[in-house]
C-alpha positions, 0 to 999 in steps of 0.5 A, spaced: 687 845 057 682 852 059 682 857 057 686 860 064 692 855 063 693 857 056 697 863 058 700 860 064 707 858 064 710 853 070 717 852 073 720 849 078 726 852 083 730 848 087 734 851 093 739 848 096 745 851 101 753 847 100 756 848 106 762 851 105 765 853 111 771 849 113 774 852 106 771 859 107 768 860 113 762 861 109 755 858 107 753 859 099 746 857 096 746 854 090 740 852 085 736 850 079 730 853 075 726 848 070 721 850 065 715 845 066 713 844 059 720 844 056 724 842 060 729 846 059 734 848 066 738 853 068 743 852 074 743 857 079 747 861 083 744 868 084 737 870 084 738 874 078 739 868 074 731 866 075 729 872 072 733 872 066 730 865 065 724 867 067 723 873 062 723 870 055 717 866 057 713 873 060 716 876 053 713 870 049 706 871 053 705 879 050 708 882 056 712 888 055 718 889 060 719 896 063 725 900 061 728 898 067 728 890 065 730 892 058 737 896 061 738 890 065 738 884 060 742 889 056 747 889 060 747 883 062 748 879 055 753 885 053 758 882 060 755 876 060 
């Protein structure tokens, strides 16, 4: 691997919309997101969901989060 590729990190995301109307008069996307290298997947519903699966990787690379993504994955392992 070069010395680019060493600190790079793939995914995959996977889109799709379930047509929903006939029960509830509306269209929901649903969706996956897999990490290449590990495989590793997460089932999505909201676009939020890639974020928090993506984060973990950056934070693995030497990137430090802002305040703001701090507070955000705080609350969300507190109500989630």
């Amino acid at each position: 691997m070069d010395e680019i590729e060493s600190d790079t990190q793939s995914f995959i995301l996977k889109v799709w919309v379930e047509d929903h109307a006939e029960k509830t008069g509306h269209r929901a996307w649903r969706g996956y997101i897999t990490h290449v290298s590990s495989n590793k997947r997460r089932y999505l519903n909201n676009l939020s969901g890639i974020e928090d699966f993506v984060l973990p990787y950056l934070e693995e690379m030497g990137v430090k989060l802002g305040m703001r993504w701090r507070i955000r994955r705080w609350l969300n392992r507190l109500l989630g």
